[in-house]
C-alpha positions as a Markdown table, in Angstrom:
| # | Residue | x | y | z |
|---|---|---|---|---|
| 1 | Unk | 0.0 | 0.0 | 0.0 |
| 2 | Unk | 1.2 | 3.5 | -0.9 |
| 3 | Unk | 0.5 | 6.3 | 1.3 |
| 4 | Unk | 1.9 | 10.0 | 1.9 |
| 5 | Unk | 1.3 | 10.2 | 5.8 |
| 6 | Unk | 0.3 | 6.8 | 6.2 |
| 7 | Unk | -1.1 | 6.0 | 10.1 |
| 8 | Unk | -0.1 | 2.9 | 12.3 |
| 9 | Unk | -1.4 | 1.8 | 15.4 |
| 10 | Unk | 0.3 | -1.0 | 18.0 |
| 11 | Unk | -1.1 | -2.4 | 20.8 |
| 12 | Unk | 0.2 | -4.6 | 23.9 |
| 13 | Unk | 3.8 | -2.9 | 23.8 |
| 14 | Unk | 6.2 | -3.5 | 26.1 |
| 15 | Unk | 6.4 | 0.2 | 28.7 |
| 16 | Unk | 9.3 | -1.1 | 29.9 |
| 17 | Unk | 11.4 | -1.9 | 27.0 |
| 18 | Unk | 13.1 | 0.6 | 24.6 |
| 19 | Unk | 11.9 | 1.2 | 20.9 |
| 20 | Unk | 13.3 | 2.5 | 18.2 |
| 21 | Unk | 11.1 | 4.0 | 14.4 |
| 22 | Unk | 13.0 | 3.8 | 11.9 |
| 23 | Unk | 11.3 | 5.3 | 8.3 |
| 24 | Unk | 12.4 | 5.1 | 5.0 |
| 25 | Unk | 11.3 | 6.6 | 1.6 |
| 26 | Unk | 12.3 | 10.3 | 0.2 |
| 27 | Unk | 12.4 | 13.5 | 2.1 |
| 28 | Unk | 10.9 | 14.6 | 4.6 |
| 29 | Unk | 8.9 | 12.3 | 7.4 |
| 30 | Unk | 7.4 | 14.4 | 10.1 |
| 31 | Unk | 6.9 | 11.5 | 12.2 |
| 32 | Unk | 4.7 | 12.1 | 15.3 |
| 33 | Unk | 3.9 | 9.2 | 18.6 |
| 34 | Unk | 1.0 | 9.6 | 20.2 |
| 35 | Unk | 0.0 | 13.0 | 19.2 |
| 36 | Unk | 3.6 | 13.9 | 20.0 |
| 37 | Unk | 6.1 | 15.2 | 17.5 |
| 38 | Unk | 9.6 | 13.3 | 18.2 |
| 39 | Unk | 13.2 | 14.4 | 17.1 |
| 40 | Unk | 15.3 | 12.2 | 14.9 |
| 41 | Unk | 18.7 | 11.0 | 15.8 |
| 42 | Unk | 19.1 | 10.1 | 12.3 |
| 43 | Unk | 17.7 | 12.2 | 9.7 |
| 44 | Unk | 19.1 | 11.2 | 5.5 |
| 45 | Unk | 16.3 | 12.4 | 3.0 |
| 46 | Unk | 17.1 | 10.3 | 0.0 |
| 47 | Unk | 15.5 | 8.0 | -1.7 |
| 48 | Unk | 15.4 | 4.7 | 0.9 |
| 49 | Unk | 17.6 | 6.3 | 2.9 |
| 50 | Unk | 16.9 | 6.2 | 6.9 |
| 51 | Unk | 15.3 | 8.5 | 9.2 |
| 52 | Unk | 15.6 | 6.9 | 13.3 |
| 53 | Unk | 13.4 | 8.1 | 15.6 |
| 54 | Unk | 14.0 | 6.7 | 19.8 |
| 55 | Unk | 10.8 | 6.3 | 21.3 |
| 56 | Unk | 10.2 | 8.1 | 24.8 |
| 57 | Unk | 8.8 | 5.1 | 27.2 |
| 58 | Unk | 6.6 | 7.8 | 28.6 |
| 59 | Unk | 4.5 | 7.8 | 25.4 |
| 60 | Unk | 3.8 | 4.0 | 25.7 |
| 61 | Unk | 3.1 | 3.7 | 29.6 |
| 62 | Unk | -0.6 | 2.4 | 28.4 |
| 63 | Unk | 0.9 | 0.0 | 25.8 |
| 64 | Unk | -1.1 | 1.7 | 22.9 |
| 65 | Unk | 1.3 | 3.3 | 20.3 |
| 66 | Unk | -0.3 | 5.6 | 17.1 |
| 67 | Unk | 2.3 | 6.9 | 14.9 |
| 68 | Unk | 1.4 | 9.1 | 12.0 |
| 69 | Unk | 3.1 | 11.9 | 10.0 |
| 70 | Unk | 2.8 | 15.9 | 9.5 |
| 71 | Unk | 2.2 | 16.4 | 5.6 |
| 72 | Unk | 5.1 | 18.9 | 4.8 |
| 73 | Unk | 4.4 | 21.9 | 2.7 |
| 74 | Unk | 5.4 | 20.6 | -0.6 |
| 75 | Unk | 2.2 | 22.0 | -2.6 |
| 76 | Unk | 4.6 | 23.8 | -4.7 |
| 77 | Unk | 6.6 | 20.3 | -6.1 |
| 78 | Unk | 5.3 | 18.4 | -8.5 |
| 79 | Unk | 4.4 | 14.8 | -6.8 |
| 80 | Unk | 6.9 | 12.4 | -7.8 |
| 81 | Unk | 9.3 | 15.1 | -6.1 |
| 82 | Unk | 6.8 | 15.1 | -2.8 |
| 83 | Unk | 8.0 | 13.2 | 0.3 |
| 84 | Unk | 7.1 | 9.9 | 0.9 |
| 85 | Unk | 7.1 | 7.4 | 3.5 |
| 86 | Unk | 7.9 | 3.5 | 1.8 |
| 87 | Unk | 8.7 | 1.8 | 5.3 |
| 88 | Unk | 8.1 | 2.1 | 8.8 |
| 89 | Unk | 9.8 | 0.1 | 11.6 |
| 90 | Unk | 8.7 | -0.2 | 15.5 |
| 91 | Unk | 12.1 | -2.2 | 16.9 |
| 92 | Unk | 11.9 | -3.4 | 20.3 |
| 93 | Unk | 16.0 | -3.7 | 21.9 |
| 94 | Unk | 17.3 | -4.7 | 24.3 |
């Protein structure tokens, strides 16, 4: 499925383990957790390039987890240069 700001929701997540999102796909990815808007520790815009995102454990203390994206301004870009998100990863470590 291809989507712009695509939506995910988790359930029964572990509050006391650590989490990383990791996104790839081209430009931006305004990535927010639970309403929230978190800061990257790795940011690369290209094309399947990564983006990593550590997850605060305060945002999962419930073990409910929605993660969905901020549409940049890009109105003035023709779409196939528009950001995009291809993949998104919720890794649990240890």
């Amino acid at each position: 499925m291809f989507q712009f700001t695509p939506t995910l929701e988790y359930n029964d997540l572990d509050p006391d383990s650590n989490y990383l999102i990791r996104v790839s796909g081209y430009g931006e990815a305004l990535l927010r957790a639970n309403g929230e808007r978190l800061k990257p520790t790795k940011y690369e815009k290209g094309f399947e390039e990564f983006k990593e995102f550590p997850l605060p454990k305060n945002l999962i203390k419930d073990g409910q987890l929605k993660i969905s994206f901020d549409k940049p301004d890009e109105e003035h870009l023709n779409w196939r240069k528009q950001s995009r998100v291809t993949d998104v990863w919720l890794i649990k470590q240890k």
